[in-house]
C-alpha positions in Angstrom: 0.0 0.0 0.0 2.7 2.3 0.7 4.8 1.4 -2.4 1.6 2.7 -4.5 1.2 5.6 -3.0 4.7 6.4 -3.3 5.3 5.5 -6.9 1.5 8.0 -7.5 3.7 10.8 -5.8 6.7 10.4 -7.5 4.9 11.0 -10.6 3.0 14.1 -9.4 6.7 15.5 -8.3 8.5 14.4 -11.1 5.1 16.2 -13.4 5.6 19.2 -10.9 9.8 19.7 -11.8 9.6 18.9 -15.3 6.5 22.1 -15.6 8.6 24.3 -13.6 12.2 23.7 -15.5 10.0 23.8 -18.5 8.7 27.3 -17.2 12.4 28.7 -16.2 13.4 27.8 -19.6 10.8 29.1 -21.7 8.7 31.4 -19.8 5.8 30.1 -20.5 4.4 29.6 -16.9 0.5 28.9 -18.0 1.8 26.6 -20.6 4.2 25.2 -18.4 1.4 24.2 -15.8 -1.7 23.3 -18.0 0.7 20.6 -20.0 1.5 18.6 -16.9 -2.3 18.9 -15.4 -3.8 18.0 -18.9 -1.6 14.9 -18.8 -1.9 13.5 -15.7 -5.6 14.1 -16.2 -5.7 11.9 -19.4 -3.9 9.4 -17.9 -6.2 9.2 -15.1 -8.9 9.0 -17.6 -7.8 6.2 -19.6 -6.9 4.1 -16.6 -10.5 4.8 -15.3 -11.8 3.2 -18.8 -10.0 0.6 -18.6 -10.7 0.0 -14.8 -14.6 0.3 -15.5 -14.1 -1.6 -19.0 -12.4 -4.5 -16.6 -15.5 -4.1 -14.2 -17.7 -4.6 -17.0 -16.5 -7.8 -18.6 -16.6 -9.5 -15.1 -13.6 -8.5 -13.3 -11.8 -11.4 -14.2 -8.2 -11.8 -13.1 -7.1 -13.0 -16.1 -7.9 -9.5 -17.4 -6.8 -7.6 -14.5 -4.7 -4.0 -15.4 -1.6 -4.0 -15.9 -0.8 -0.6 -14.3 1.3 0.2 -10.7 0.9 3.0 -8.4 -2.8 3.6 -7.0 -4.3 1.6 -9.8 -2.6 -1.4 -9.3 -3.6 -1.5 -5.6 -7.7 -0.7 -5.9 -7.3 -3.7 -8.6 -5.9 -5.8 -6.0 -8.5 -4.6 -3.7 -11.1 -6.1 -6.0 -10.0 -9.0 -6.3 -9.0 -9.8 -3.0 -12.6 -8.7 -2.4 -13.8 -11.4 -5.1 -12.0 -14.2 -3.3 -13.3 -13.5 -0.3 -16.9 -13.4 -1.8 -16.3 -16.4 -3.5 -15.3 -18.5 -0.5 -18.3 -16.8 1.7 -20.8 -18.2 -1.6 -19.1 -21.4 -1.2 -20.1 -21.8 2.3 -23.1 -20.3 2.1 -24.1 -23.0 -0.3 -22.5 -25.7 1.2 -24.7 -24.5 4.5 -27.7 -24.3 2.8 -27.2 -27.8 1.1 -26.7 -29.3 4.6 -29.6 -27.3 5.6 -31.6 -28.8 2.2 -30.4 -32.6 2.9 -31.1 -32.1 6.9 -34.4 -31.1 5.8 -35.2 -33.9 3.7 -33.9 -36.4 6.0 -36.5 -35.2 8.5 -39.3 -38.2 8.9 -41.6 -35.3 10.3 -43.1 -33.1 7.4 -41.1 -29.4 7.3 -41.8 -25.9 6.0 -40.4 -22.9 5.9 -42.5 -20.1 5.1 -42.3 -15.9 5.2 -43.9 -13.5 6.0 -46.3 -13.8 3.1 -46.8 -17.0 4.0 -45.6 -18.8 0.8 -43.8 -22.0 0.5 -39.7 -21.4 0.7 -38.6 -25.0 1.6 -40.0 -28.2 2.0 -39.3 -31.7 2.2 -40.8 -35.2 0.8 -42.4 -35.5 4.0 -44.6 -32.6 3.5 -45.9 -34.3 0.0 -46.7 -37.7 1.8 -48.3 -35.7 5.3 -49.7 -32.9 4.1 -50.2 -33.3 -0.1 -47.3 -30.5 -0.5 -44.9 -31.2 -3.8 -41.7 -29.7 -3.8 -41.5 -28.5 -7.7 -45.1 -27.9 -7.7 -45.7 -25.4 -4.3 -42.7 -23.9 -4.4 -43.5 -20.1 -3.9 -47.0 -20.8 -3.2 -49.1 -19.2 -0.2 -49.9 -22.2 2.3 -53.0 -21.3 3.3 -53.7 -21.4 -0.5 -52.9 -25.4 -0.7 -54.0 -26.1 2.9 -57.5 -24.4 3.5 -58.1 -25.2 7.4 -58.8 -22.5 9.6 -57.1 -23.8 12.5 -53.7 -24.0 10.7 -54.3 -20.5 9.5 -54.7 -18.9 13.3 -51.5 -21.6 13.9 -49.7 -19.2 12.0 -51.0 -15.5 12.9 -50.6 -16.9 16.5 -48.3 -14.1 18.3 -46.8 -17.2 20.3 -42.8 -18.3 19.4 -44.0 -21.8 19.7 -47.6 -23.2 19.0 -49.1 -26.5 18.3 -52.6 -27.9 17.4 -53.6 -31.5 16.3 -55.3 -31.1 12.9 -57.1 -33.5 10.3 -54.2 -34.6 7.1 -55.9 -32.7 4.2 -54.4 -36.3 2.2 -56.1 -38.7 4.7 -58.9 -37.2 6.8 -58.8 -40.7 9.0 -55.1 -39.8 9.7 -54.5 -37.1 12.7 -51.7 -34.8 12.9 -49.6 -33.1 15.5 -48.7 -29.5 13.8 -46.5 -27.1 15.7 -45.5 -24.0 14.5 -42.0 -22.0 15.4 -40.8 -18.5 14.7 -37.9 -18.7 12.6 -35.3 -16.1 11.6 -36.3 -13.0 10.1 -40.4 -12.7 10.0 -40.5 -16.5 9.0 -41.9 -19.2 10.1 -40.8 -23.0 10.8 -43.8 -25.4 10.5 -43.4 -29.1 11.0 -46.2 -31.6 11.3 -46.6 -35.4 12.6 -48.6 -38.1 11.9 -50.3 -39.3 15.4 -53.0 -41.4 14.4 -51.3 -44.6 15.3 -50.7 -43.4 19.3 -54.3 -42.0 19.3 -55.7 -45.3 18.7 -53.0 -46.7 20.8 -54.7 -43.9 23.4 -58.6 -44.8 22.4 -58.1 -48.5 22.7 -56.3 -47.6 26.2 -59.0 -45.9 27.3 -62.0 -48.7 25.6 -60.3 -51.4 27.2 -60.3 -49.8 30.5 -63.6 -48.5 30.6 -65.0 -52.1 29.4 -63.0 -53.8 31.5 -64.5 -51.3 35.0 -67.7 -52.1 33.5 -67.1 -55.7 33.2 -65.8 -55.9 36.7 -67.9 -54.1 38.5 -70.6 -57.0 38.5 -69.0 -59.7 39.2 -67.2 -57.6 42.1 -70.8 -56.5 43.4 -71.8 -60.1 43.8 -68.7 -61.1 45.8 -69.1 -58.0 47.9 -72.6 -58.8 48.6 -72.0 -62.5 49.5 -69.1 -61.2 52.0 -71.8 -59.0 53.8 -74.3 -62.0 54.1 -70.9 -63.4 55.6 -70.4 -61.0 58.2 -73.7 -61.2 59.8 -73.7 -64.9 60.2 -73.8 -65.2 64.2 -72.3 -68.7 64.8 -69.3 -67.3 63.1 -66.0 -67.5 64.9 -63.9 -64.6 65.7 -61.1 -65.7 63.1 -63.2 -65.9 60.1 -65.0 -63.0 60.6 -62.1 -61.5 61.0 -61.4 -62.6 57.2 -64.4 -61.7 56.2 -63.8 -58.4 56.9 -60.6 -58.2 55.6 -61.8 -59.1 52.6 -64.9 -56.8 52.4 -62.6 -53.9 52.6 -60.6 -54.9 49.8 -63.5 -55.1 47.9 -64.8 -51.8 48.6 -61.2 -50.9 47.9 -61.6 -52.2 44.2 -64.9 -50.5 44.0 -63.8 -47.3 44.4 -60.7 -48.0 41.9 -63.0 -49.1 39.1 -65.3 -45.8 39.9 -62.2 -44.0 39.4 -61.1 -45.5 36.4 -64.6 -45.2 34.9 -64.3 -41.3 35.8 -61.0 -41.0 34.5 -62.1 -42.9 31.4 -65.2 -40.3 30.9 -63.0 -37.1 32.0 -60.3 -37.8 29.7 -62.9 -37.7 26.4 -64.3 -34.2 27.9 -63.2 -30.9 27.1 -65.2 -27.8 27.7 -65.1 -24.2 26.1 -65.1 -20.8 27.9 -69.4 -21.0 28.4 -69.7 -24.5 29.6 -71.6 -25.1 32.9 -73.2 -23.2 35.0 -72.7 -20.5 37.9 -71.7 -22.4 41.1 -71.7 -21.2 44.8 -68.2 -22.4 45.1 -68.3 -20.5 48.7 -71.6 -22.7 49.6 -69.8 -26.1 48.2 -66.4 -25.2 50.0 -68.4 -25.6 53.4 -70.6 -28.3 52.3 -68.1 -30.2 51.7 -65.9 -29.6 54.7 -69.3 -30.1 56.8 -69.7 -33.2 55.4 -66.1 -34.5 56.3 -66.7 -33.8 59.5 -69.3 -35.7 59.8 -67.7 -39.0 58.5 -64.7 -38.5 60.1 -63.9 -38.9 64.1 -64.7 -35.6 65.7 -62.0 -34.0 66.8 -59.6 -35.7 64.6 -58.6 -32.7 62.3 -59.3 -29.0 62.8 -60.1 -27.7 59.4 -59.9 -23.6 59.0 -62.1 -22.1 56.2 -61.0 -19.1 54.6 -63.1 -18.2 51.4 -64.3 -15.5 49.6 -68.3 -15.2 49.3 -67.8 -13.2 46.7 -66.4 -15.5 43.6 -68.5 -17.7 42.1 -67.6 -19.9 39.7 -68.8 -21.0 36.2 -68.3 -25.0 36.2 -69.2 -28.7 36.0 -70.7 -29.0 39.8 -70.1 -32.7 40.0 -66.7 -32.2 38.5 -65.8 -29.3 40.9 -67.0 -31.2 43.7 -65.0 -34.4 42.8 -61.9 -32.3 42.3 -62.5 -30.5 45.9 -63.4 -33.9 47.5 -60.0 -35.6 46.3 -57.9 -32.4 47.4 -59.4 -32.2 51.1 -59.6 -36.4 51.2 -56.1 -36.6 50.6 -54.9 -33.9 52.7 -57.1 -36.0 56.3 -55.9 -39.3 54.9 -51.9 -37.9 54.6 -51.9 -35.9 58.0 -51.9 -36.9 61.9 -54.9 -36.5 63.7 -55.2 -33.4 65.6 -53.3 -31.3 63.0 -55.1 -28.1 61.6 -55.6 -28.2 57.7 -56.7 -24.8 55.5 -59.1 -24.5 53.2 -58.8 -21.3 50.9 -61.0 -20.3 47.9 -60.7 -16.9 46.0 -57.9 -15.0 44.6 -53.6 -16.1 45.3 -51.2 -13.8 45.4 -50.9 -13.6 41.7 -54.8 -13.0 41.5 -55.2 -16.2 39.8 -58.6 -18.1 40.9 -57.8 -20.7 43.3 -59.1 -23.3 45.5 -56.2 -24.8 47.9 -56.0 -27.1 50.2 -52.8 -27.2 53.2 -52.1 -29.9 55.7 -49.4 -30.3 58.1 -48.7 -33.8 56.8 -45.0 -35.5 56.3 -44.5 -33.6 52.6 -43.2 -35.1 49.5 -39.4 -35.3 48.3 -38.8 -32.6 45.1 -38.2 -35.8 42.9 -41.5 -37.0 43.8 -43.8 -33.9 42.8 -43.5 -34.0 39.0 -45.1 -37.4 39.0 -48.0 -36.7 41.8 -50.9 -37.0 39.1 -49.8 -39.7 37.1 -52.2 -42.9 38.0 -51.3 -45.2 40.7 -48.3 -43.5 41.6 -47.4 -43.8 45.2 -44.7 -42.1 47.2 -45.3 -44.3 49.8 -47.0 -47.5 48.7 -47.3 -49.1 52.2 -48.6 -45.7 53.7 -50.9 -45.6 51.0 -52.3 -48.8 51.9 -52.9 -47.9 55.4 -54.9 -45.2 54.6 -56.9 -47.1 51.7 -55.7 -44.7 49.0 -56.9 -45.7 45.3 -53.7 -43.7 43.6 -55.6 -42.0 41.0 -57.0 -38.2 43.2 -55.4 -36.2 42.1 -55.0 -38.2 38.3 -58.6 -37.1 38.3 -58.0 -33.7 39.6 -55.5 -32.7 37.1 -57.8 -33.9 34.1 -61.2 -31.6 35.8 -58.6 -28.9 36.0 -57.3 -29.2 31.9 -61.0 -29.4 30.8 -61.8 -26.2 32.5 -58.3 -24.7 31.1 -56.9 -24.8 34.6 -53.9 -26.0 36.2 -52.7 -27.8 39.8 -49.8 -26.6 41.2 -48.5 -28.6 44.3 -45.7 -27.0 46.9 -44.3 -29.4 49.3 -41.8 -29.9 52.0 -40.5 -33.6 54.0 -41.4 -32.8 57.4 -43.4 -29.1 56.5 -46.3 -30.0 54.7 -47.4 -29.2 51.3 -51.0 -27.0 49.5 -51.9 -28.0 46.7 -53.6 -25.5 44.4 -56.1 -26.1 42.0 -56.2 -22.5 39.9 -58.6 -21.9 36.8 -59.3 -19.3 34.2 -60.2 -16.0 35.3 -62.8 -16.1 32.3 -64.6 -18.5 34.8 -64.8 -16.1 37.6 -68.1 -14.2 38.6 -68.3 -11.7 41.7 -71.2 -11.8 43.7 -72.5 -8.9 45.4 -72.0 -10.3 49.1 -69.9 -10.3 52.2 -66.4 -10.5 51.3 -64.8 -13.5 53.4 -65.7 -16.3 55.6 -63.1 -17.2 58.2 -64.2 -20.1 60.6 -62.8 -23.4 62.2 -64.7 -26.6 62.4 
């Protein structure tokens, strides 16, 4: 760089001398400067033609000018330029062929679209799933090829990730999984999967144990109803009755495990939109409820403090509602020693989500144990469980009331501190009452 900028002085000096010896000798001073000026000018000229000439014809090296000085060094500016472009196209297409063959290899079927919503990139997948053809949609607007409303508000979701499960506009017996992702610059990443053979998996699941409950539950009334004839026989001894009874429980055990699966069974096939049900005086249940624990439990054996607000009704399923507050408060006397004070709250958390929760003083749950509360028949404690005649599947039911009334439970728990459990739903399903505020009492 410095050797051409040297050289393109040494000709402006060496221009500059030769007009003013040219000037002593002849005294012509304007001639003497124009001369140099007009030359150097021309030159300039012609090696601009030849630079933009160069340009023009592709900027080849090949044809590169053949000049020194400040020329030579904006030529090898270009080209170094050019290489450096040239290596950043190469591995710009090689990334964008991985990108193309990572694509492809996907078994899940994959678009790319922008912000227009047409068709940028897709894969064989997408032709098999969803009837999209590579040559053929290329460029096209989605929502032209795949006319289903739910996809469309898929995509104008303002969430970075969304999902629906949508009929395959190939096979409408097939059901997909489509989640949608924000992706670079105002496009979008869409993949979609075929489900249908888990959701029959999922349906025969659920047929087989509904059938089976049904099936069970006569031939397990009969046997409970012999065992009771059993029991009141008078000239039975001590030993066998003793049996008997034994085995009377853990048939009323069963019982109430096939009524749970049956409920499960019917829950998990519900699903309720923002006006399903009807106004509910969850205040009213809340003591109802607690009233009528008391009554089946030994008095005295837990103190139970009520703290809801009168005020916040509820829009709901009432047999649902009162199955999910049932299973909370049950669980809370059957997991903590008599004598201990449990809290009942209904109304607003700190977050002014809608709430019903339920705290005991019991023995807690280990963190590892609390992501796995609501799956069926899980026990932290199976021989504890047993004790207290547990079924396993509370709060399995809870959870799935709370998901068809777009709810969620939340469950806080400490060994040795206790833990609340918090059954929160939509504030769409809130209503205030005109009333007193709060009810605060102990029973």
């Amino acid at each position: 760089m410095n050797n051409a900028w040297t050289v393109e002085i040494s000709r402006i000096v060496v221009l500059a001398v030769a007009a003013i010896l040219f000037g002593i000798v002849s005294g012509w001073w304007v001639v003497a400067i124009l001369l140099p000026c007009v030359i150097y000018i021309v030159w300039m000229l012609v090696q601009i033609r030849a630079l933009e000439r160069w340009i023009r014809l592709g900027a080849k090296h090949s044809l590169a000018l053949d000049s020194s000085g400040i020329w030579q060094l904006i030529v090898q500016h270009i080209v170094h330029a050019q290489r450096k472009n040239r290596e950043r196209k190469q591995r710009l297409s090689e990334m964008a062929r991985r990108f193309e063959a990572t694509i492809a290899a996907l078994p899940d079927a994959t678009l790319v679209i922008n912000a227009h919503c047409e068709i940028e990139l897709t894969n064989q997948a997408a032709q098999d799933i969803l009837g999209i053809e590579k040559k053929r949609d290329l460029g096209q607007r989605i929502d032209n090829l795949i006319r289903d409303p739910q996809l469309h508000e898929l995509i104008e979701s303002s969430e970075s990730v969304a999902q629906l499960d949508i009929e395959s506009p190939v096979d409408r017996r097939k059901t997909l999984t489509v989640t949608c992702v924000d992706f670079g610059e105002s496009r979008k990443l869409i993949t979609a999967r075929d489900i249908s053979q888990r959701m029959a998996v999922q349906k025969l699941r659920k047929a087989f144990i509904a059938n089976a409950s049904h099936e069970l539950r006569t031939p397990l009334t009969v046997i409970a109803g012999y065992l009771e004839l059993l029991e009141s026989e008078p000239e039975m001894s001590e030993m066998v009755r003793k049996q008997i009874y034994n085995a009377s429980q853990q048939a009323a055990r069963m019982r109430k495990i096939l009524d749970d699966l049956l409920t499960l069974s019917k829950l998990e096939e519900k699903g309720y939109d923002q006006d399903s049900g009807s106004l509910i005086d969850m205040p009213g249940l809340v003591q109802k409820l607690v009233a009528d624990f008391q009554r089946t439990k030994a008095k005295g054996s837990h103190k139970i403090e009520i703290d809801v607000d009168s005020s916040i009704w509820i829009r709901s399923i009432e047999s649902d509602l009162y199955s999910l507050c049932q299973n909370l408060l049950s669980n809370a006397v059957k997991y903590s020693p008599e004598g201990s004070v449990i809290k009942v709250y209904w109304g607003l958390n700190a977050a002014e989500q809608l709430c019903f929760e339920v705290t005991d003083n019991g023995e807690g749950v280990a963190p590892e144990h609390l992501s796995r509360l609501t799956e069926r028949f899980y026990r932290v404690n199976v021989s504890r469980s047993r004790q207290v005649g547990g079924t396993g599947l509370g709060l399995s039911i809870v959870k799935h009331i709370l998901e068809n009334h777009g709810g969620y439970l939340e469950i806080k728990s400490e060994l040795a501190q206790g833990s609340t459990f918090s059954a929160c739903f939509p504030s769409y399903r809130m209503e205030k009452r005109n009333v007193a505020k709060t009810i605060n009492n102990v029973v």
